[in-house]
N, CA, C and O atoms as a Tripos MOL2 file, in Angstrom:
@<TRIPOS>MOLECULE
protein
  288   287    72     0     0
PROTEIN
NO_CHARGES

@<TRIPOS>ATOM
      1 N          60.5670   92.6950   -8.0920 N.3       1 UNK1
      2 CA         60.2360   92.6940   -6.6810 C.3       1 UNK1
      3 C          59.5020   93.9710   -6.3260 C.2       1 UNK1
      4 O          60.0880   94.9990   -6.6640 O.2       1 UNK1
      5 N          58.2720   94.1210   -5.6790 N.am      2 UNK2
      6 CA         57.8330   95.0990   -4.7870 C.3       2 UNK2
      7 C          57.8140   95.2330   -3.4290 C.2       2 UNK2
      8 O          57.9280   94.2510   -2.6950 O.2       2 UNK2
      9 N          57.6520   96.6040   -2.9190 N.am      3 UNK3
     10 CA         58.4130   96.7280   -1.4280 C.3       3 UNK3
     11 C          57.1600   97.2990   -0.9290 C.2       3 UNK3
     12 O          56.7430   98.4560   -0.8770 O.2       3 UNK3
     13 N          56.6760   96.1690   -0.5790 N.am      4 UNK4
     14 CA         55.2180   96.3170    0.2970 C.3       4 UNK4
     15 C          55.4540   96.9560    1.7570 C.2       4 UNK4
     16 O          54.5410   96.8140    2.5710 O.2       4 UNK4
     17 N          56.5370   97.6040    2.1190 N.am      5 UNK5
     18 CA         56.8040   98.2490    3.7610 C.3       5 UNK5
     19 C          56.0930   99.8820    3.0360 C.2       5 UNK5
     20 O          55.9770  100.4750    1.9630 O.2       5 UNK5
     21 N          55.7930  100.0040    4.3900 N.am      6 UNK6
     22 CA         54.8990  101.2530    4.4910 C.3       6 UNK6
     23 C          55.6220  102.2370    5.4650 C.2       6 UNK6
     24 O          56.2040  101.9120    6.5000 O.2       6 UNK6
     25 N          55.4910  103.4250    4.9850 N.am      7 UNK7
     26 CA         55.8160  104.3600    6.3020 C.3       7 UNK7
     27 C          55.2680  104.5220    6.9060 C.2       7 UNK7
     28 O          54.1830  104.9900    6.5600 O.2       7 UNK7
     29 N          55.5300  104.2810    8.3260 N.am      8 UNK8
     30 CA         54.3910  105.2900    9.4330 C.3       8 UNK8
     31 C          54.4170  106.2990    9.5840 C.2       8 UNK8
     32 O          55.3550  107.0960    9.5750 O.2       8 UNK8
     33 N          52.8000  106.4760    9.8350 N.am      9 UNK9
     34 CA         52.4490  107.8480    9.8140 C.3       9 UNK9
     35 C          52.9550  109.0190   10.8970 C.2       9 UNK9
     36 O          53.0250  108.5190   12.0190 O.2       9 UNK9
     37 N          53.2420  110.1100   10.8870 N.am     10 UNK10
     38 CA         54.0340  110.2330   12.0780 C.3      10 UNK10
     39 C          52.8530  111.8600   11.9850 C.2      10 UNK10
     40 O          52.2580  112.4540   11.0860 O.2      10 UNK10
     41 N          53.0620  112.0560   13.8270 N.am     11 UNK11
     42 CA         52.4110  113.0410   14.5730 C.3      11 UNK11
     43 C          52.8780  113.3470   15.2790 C.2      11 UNK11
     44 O          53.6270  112.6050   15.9160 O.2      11 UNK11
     45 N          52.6160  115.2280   15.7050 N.am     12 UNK12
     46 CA         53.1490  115.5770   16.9210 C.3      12 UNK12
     47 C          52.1460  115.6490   17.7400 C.2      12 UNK12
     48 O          50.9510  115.5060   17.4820 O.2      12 UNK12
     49 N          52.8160  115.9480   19.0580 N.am     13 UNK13
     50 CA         52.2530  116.6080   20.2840 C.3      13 UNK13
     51 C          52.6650  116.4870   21.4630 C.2      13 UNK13
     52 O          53.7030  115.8710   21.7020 O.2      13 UNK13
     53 N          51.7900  117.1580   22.5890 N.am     14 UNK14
     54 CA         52.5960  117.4950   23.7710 C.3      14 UNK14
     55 C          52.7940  116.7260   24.7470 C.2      14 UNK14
     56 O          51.8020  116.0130   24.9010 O.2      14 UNK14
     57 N          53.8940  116.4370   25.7700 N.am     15 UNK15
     58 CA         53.7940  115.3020   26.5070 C.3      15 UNK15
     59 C          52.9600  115.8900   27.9410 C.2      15 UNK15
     60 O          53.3260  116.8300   28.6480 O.2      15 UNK15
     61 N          51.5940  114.9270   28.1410 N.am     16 UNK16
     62 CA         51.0980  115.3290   29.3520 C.3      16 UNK16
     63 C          51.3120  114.5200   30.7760 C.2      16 UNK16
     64 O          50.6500  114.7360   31.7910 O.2      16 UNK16
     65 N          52.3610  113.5520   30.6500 N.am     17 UNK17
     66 CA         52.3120  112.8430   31.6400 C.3      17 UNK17
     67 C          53.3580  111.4470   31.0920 C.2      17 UNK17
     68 O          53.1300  110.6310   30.1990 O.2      17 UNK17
     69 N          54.2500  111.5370   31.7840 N.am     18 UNK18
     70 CA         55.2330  110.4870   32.0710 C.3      18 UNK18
     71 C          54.8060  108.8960   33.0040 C.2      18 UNK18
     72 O          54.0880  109.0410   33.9940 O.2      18 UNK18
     73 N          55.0380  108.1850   32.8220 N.am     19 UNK19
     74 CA         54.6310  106.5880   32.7940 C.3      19 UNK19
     75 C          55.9160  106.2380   33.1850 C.2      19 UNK19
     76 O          56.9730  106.8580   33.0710 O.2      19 UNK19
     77 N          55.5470  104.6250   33.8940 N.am     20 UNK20
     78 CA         56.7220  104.2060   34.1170 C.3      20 UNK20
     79 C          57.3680  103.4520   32.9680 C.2      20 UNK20
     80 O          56.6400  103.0470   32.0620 O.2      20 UNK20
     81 N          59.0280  103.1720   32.9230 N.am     21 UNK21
     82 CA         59.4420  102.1900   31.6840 C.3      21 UNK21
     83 C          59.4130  102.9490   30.5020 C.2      21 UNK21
     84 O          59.2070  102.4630   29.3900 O.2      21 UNK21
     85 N          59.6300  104.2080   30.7470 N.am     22 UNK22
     86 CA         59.8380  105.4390   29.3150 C.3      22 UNK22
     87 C          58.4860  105.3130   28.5200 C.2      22 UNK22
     88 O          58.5470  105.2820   27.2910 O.2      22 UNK22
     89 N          57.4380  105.2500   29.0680 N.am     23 UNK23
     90 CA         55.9400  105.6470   28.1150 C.3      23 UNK23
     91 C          55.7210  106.8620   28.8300 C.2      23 UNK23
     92 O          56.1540  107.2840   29.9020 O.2      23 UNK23
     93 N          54.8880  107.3510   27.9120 N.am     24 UNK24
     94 CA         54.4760  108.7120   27.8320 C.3      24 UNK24
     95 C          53.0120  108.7310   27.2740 C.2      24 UNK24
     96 O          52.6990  107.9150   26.4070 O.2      24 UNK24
     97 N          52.1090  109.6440   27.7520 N.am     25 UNK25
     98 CA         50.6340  110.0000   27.6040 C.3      25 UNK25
     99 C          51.4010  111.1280   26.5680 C.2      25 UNK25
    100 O          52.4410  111.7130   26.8710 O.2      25 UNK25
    101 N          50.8570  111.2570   25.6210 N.am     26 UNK26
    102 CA         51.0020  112.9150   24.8280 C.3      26 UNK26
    103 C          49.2970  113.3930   23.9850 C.2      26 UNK26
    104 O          48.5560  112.6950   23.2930 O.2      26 UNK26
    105 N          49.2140  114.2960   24.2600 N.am     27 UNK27
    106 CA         48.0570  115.0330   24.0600 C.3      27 UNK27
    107 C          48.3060  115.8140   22.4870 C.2      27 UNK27
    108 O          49.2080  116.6420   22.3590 O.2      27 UNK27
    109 N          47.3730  115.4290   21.3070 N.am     28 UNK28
    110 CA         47.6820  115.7420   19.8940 C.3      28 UNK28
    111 C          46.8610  116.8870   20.0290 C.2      28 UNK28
    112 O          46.1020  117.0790   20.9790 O.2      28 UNK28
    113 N          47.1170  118.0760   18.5150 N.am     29 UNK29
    114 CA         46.3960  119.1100   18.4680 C.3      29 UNK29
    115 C          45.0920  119.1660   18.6780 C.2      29 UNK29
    116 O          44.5110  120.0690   19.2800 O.2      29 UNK29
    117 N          44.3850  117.7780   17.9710 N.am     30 UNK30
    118 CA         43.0870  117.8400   18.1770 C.3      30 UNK30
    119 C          42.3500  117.5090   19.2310 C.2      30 UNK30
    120 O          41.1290  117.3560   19.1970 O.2      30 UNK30
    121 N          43.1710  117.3660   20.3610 N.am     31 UNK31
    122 CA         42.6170  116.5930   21.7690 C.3      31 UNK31
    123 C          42.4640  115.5990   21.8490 C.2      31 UNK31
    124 O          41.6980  115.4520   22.8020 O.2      31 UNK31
    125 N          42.7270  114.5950   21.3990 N.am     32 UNK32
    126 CA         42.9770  113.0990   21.9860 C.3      32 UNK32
    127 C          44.4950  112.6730   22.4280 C.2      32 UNK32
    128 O          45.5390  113.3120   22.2960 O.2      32 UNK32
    129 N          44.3090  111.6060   22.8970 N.am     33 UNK33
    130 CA         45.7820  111.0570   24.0580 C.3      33 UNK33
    131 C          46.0350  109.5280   23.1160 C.2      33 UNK33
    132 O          45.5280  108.5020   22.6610 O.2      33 UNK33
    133 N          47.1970  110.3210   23.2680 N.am     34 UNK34
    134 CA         47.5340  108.7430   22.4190 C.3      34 UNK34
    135 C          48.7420  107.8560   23.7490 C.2      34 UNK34
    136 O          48.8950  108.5430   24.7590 O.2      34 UNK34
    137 N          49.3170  106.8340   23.7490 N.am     35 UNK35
    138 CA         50.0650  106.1280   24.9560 C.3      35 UNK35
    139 C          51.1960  105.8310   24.1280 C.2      35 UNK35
    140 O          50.9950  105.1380   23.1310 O.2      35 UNK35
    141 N          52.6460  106.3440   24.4400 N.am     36 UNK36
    142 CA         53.8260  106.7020   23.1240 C.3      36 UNK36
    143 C          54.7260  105.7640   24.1730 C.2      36 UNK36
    144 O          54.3010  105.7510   25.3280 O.2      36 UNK36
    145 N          55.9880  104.9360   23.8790 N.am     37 UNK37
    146 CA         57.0930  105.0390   24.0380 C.3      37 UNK37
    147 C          58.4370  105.4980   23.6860 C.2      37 UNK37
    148 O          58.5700  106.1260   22.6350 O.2      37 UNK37
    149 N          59.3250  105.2950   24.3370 N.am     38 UNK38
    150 CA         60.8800  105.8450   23.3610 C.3      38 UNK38
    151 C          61.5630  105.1510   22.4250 C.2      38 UNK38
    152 O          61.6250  103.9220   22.4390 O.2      38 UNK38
    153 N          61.9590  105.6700   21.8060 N.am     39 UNK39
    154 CA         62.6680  104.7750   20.4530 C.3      39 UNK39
    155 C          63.5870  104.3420   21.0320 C.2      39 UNK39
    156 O          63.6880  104.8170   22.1630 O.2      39 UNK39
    157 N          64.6810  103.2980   20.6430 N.am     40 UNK40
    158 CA         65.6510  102.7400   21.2270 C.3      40 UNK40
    159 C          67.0540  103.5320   20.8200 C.2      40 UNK40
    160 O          68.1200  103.1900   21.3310 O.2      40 UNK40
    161 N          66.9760  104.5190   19.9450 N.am     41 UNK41
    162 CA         68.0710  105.4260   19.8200 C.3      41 UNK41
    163 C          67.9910  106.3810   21.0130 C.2      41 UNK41
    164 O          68.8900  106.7750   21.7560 O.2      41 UNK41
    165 N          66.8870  106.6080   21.0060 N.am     42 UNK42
    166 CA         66.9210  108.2140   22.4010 C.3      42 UNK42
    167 C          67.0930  107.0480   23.5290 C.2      42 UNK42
    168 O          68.0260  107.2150   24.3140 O.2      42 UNK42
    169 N          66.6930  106.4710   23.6090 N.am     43 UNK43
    170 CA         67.3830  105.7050   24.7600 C.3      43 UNK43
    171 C          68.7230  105.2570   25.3140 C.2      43 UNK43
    172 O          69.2960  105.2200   26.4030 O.2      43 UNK43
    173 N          68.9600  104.9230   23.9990 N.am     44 UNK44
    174 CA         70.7580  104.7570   23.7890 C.3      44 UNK44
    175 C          71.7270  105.9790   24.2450 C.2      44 UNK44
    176 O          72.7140  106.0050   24.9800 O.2      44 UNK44
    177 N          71.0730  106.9330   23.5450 N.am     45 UNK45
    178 CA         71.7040  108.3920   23.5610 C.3      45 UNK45
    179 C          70.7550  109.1340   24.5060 C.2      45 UNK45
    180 O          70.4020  110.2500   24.1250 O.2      45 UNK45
    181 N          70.3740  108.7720   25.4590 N.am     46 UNK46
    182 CA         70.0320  109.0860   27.0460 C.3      46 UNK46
    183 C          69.4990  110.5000   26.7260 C.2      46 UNK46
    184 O          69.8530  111.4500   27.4230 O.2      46 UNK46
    185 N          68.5560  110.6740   25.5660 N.am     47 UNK47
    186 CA         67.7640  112.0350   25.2010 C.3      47 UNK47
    187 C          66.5270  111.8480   26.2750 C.2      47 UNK47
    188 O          65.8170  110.8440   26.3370 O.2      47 UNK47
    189 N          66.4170  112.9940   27.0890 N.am     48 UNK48
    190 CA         65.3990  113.2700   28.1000 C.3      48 UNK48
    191 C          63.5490  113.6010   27.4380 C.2      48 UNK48
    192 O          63.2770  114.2220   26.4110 O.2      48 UNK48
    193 N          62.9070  113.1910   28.0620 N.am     49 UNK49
    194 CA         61.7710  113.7220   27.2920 C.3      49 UNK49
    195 C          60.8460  114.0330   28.6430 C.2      49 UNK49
    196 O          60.6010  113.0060   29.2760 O.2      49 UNK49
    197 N          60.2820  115.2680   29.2090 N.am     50 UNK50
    198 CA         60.1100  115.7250   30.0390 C.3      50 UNK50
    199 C          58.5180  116.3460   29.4820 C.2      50 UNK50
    200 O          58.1880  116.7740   28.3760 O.2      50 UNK50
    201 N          57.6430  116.1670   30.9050 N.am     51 UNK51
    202 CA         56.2830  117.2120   30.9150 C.3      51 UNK51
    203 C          56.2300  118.2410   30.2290 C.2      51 UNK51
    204 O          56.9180  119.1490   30.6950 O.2      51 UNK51
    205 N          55.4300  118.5980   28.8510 N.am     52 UNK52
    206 CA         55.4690  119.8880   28.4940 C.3      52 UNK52
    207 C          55.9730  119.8350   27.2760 C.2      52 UNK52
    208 O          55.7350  120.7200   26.4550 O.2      52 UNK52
    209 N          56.8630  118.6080   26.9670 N.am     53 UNK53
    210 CA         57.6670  119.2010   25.3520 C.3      53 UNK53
    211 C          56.6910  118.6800   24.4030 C.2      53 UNK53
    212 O          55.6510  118.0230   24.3720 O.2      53 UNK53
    213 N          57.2970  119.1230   23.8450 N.am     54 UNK54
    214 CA         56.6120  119.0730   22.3770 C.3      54 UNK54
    215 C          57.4440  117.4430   21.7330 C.2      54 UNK54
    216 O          58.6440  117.3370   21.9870 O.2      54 UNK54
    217 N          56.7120  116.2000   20.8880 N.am     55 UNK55
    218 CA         57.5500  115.3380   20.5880 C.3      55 UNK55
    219 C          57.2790  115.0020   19.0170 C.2      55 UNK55
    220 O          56.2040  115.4100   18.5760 O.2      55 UNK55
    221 N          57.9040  114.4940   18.3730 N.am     56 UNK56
    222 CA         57.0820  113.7810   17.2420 C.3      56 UNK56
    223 C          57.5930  112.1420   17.1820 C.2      56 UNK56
    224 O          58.7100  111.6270   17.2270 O.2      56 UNK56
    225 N          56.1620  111.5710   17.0540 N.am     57 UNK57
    226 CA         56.0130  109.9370   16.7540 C.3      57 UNK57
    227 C          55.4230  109.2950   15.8940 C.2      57 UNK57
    228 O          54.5250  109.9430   15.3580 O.2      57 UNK57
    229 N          55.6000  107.8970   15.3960 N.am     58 UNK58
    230 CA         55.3030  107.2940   14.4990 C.3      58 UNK58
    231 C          54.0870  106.6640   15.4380 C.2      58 UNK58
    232 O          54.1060  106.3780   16.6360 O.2      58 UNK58
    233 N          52.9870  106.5480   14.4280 N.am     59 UNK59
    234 CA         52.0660  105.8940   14.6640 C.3      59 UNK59
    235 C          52.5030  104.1570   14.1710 C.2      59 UNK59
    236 O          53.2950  103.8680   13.2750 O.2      59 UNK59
    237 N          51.6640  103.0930   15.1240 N.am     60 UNK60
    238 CA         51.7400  101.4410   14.6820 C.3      60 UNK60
    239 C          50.4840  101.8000   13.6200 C.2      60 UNK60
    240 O          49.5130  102.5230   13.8420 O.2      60 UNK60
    241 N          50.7800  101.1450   12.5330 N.am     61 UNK61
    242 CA         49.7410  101.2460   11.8220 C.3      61 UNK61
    243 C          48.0300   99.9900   12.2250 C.2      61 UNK61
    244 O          46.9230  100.0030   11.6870 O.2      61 UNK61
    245 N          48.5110   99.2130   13.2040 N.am     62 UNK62
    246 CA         47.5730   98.5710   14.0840 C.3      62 UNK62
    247 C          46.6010   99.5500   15.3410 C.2      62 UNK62
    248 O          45.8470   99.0850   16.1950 O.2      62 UNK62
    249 N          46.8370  100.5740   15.1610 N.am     63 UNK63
    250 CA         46.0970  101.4610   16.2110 C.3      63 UNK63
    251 C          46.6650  100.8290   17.3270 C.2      63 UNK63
    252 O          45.9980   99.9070   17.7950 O.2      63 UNK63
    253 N          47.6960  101.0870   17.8500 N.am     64 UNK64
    254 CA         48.1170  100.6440   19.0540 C.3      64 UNK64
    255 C          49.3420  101.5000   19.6200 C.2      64 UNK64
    256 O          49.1760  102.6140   19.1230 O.2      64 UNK64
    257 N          50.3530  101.5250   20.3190 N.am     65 UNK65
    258 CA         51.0670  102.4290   20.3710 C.3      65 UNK65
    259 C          51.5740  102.9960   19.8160 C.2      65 UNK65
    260 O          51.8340  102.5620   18.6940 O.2      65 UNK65
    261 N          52.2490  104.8310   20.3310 N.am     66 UNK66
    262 CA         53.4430  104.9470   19.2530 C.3      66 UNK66
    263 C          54.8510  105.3420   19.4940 C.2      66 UNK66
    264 O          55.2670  105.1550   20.6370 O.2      66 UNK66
    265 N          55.4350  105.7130   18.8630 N.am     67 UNK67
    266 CA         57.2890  105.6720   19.0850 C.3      67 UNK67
    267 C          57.8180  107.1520   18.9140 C.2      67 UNK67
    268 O          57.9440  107.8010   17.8760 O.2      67 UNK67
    269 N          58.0630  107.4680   20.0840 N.am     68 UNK68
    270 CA         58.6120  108.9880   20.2840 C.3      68 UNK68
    271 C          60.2380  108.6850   19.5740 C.2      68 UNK68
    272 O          61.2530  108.1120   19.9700 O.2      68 UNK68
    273 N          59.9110  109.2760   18.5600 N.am     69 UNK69
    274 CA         61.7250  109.7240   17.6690 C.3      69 UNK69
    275 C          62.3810  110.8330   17.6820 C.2      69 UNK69
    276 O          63.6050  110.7660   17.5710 O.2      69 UNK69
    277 N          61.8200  111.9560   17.8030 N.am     70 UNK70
    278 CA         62.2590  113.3760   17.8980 C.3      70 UNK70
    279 C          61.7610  114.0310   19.2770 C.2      70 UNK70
    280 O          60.8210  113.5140   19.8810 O.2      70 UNK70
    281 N          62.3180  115.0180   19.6970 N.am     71 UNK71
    282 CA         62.0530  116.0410   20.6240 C.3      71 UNK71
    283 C          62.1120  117.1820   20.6790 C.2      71 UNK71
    284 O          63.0100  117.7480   21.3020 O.2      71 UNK71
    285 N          61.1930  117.7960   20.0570 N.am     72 UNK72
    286 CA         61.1840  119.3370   19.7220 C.3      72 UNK72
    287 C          61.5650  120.4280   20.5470 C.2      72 UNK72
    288 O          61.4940  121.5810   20.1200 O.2      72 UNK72
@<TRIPOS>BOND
     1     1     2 1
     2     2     3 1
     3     3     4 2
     4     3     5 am
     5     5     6 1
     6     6     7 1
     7     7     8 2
     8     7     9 am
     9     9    10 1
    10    10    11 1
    11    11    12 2
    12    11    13 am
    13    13    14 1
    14    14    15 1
    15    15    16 2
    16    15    17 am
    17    17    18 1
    18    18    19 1
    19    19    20 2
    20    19    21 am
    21    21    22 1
    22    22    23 1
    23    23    24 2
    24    23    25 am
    25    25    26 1
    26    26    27 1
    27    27    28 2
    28    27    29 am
    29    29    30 1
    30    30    31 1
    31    31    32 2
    32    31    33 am
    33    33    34 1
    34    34    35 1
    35    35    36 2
    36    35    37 am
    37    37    38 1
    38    38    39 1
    39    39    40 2
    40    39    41 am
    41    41    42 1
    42    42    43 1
    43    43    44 2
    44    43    45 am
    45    45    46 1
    46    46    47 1
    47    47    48 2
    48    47    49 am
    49    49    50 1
    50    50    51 1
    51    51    52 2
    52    51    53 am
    53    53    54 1
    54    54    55 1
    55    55    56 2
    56    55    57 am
    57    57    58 1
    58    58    59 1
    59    59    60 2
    60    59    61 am
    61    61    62 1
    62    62    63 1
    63    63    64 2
    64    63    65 am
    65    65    66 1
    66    66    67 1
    67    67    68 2
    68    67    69 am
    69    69    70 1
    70    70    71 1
    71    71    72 2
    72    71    73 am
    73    73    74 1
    74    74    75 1
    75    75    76 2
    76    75    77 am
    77    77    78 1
    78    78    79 1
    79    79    80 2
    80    79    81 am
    81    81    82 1
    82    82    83 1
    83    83    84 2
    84    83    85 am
    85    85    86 1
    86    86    87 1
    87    87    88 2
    88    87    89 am
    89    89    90 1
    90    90    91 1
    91    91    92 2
    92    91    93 am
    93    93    94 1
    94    94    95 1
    95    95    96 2
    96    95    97 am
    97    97    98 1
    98    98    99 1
    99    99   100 2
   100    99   101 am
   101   101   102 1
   102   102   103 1
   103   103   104 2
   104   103   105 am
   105   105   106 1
   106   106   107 1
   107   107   108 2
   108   107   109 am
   109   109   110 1
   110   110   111 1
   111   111   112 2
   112   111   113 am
   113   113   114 1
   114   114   115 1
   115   115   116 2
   116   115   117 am
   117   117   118 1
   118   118   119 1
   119   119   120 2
   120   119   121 am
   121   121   122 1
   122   122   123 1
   123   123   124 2
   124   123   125 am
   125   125   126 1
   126   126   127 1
   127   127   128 2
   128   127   129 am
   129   129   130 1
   130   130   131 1
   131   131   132 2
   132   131   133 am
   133   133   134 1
   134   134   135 1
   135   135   136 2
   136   135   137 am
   137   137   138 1
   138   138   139 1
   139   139   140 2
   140   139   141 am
   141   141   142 1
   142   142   143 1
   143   143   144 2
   144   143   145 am
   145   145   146 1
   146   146   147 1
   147   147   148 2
   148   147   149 am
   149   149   150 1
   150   150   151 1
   151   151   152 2
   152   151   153 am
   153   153   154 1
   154   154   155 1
   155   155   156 2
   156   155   157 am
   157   157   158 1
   158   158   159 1
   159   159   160 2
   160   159   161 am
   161   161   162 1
   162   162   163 1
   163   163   164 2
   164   163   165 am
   165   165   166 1
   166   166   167 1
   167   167   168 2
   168   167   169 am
   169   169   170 1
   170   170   171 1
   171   171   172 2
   172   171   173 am
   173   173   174 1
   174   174   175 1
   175   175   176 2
   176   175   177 am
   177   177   178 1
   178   178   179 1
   179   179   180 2
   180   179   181 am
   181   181   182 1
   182   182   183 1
   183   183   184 2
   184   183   185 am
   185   185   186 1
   186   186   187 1
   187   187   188 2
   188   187   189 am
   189   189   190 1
   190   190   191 1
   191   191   192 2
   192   191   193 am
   193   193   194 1
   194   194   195 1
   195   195   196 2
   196   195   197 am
   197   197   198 1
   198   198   199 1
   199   199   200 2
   200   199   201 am
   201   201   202 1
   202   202   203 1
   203   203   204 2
   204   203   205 am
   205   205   206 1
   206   206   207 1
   207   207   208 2
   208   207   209 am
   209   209   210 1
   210   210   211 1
   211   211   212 2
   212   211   213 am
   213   213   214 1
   214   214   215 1
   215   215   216 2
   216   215   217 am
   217   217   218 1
   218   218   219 1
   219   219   220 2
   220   219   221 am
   221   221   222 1
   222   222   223 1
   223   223   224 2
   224   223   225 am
   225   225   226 1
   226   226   227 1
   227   227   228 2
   228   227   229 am
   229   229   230 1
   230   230   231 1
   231   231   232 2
   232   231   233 am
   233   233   234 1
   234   234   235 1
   235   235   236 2
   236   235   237 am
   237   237   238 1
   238   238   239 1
   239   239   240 2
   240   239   241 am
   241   241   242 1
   242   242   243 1
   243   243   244 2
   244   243   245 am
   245   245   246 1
   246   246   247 1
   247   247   248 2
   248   247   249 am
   249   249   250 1
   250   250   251 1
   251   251   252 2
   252   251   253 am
   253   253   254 1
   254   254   255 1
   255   255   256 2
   256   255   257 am
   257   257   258 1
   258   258   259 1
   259   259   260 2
   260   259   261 am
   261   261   262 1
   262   262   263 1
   263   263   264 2
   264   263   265 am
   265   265   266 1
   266   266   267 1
   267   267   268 2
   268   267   269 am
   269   269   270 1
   270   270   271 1
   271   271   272 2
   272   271   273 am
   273   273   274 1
   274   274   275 1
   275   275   276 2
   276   275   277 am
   277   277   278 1
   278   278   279 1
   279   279   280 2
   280   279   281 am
   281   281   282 1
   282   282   283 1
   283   283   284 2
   284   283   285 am
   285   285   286 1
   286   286   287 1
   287   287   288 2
@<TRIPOS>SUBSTRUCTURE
     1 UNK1         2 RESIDUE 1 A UNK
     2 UNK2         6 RESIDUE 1 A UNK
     3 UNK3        10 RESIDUE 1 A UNK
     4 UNK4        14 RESIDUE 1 A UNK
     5 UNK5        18 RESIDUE 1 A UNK
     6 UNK6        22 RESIDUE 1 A UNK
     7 UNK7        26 RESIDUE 1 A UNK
     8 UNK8        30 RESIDUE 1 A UNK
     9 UNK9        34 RESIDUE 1 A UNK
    10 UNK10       38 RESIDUE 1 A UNK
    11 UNK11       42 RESIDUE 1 A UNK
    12 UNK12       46 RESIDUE 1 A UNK
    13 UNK13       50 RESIDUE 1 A UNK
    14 UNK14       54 RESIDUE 1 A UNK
    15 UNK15       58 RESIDUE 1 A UNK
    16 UNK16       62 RESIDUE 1 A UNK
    17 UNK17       66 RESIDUE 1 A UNK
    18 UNK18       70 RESIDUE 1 A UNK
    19 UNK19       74 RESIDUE 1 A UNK
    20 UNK20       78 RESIDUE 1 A UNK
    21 UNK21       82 RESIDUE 1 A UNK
    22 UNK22       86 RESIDUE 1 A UNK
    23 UNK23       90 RESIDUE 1 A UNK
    24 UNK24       94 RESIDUE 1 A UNK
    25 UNK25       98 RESIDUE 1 A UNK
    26 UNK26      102 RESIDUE 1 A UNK
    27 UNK27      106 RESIDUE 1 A UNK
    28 UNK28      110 RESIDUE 1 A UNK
    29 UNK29      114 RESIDUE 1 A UNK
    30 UNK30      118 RESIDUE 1 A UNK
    31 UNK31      122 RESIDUE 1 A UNK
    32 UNK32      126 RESIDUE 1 A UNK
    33 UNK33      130 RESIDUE 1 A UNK
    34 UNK34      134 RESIDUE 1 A UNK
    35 UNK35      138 RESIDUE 1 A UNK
    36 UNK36      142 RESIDUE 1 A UNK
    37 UNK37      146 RESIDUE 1 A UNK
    38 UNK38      150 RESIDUE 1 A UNK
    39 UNK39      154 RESIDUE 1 A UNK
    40 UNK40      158 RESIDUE 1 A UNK
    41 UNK41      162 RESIDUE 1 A UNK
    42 UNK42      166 RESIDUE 1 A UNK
    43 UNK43      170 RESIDUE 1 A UNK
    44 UNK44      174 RESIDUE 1 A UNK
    45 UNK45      178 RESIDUE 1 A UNK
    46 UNK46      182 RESIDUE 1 A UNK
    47 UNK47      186 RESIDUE 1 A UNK
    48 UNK48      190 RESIDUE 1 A UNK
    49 UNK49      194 RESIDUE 1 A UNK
    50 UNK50      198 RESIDUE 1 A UNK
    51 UNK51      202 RESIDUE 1 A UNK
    52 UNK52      206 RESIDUE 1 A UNK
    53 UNK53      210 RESIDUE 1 A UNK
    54 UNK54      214 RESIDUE 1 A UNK
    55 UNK55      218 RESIDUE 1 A UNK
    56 UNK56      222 RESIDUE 1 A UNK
    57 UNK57      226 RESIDUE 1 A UNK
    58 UNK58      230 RESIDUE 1 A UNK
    59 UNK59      234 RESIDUE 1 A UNK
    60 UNK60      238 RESIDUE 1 A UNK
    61 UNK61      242 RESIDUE 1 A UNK
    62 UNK62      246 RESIDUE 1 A UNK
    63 UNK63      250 RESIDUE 1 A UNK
    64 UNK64      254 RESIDUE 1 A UNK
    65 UNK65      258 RESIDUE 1 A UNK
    66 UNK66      262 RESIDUE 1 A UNK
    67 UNK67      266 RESIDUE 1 A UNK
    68 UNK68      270 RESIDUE 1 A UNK
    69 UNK69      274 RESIDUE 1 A UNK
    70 UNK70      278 RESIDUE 1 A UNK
    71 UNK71      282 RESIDUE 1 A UNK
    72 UNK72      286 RESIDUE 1 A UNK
């Protein structure tokens, strides 16, 4: 058997703007905006993610959203 699952790629950066329904705008080192939501653990465990922090997320490997897991 081979295990064709892939990791996503994961990135940081800063949150510039809060959305409704826990999305988040975050701004990467190189200046582009990517459109992030929360993972369903920080949600669970009611972890805050506020203007200004620093986060790290998994990229969809479809170029489409991504998933705030950590909070620096």
């Amino acid at each position: 058997m081979s295990d064709n699952t892939q990791k996503p790629e994961t990135m940081t950066g800063t949150v510039i703007e809060a959305l409704p329904n826990t999305m988040f705008m975050v701004r990467l080192e190189d200046g582009t905006e990517k459109l992030t939501y929360l993972s369903g653990k920080m949600r669970k465990f009611r972890i805050r993610v506020l203007v200004g922090d620093t986060v790290t997320f998994e990229v969809e490997p479809y170029g489409g959203k991504g998933r705030i897991i950590k909070r620096t």
